[in-house]
N, C-alpha and C positions, 0 to 999 in steps of 0.2 A: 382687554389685555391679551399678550399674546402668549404668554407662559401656559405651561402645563400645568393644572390643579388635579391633585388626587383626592386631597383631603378638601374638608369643610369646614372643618374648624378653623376659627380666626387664630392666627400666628403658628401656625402649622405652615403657612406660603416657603417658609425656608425648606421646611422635609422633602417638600417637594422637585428643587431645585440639588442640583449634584453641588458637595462642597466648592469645588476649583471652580466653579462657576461665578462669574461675578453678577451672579441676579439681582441683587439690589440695582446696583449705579445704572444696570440693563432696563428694569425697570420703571425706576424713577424717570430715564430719559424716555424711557414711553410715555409713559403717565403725562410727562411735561408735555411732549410731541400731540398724545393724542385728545390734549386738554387745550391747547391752542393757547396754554401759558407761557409759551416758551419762543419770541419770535429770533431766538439768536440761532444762526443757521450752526454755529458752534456745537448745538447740543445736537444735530441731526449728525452732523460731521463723530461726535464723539461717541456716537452710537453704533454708527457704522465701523468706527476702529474698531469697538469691542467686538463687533460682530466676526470681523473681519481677522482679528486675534484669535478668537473662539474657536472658527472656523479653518483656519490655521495649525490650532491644537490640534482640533479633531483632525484633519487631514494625518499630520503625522502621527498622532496616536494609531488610528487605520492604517495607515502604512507601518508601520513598529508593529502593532499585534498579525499585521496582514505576513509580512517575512517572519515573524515568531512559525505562523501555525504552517508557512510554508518550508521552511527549517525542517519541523517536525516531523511535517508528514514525506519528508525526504527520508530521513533518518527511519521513521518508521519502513517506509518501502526501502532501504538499503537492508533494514533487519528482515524486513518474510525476504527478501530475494535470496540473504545471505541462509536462511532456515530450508528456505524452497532448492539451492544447490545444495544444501548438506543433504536435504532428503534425496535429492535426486543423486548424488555422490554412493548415498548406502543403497538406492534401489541396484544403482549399475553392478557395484562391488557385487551384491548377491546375485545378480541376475548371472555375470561372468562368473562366479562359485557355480550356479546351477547350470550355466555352459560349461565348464569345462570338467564337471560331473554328467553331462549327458555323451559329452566326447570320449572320455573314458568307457562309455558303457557302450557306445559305438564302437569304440576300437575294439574292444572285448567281444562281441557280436561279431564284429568283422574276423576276428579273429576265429570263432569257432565255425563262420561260415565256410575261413578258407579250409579248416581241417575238416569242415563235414563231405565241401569238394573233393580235398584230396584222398580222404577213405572212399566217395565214392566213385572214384578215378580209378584206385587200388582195388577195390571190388571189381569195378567191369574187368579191367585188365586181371586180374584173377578167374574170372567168369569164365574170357576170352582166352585164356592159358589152359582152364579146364576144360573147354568146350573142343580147342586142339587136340589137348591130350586126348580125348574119349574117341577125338577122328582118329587119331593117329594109331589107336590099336585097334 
């Protein structure tokens, strides 16, 4: 026989077998086929439909759960991406806070560079005023 056994106990054969399966009438037409009871080519034929119906299910069952988890895992990758721009959204926010608090303290620097220039611009030329006068008398 060509079915799956799991079990061993007699009449357990159905536990075996997934309910929507038509394992009986699957069966029986084996059992008939592989007993050489059975010379009506009908019963090879009605065996191969169920097969072939089965076979049918299961395709589109596989394709139905195959678009379910492809679905998902879209949905899932639209979610980190949409998480991965938020985070990336509040890195830059802080990152331009801490630019334009180092630009302020640049300007502020620049600023006492230029007045440290300009007092020492104010010195020499004071220097240069006093070093005249001291010629000049």
């Amino acid at each position: 026989m060509v079915r799956p056994t799991r079990s061993s106990r007699p009449g357990d054969e159905d536990a075996d077998w997934p309910p929507f399966l038509p394992h009986r009438e699957i069966d029986l037409l084996i059992e008939r086929l592989e007993s050489g009871a059975s010379d009506d080519p009908g019963d090879g034929y009605r065996l191969l439909t169920l097969v072939a119906k089965e076979a049918q299910r299961l395709r589109t069952m596989v394709l139905r759960l195959s678009t379910a988890k492809l679905s998902e895992a879209e949905r899932e990758a639209r979610s980190i991406i949409a998480e991965a721009l938020g985070q990336a959204d509040a890195m830059r926010a802080a990152a331009l806070s801490v630019l334009d608090a180092r630009l302020d303290e640049a300007d502020q620097v620049l600023a006492v560079m230029r007045d440290s220039f300009r007092t020492e611009l104010r010195s020499a030329e004071l220097g240069q005023l006093a070093a005249d006068r001291e010629e000049a008398r």
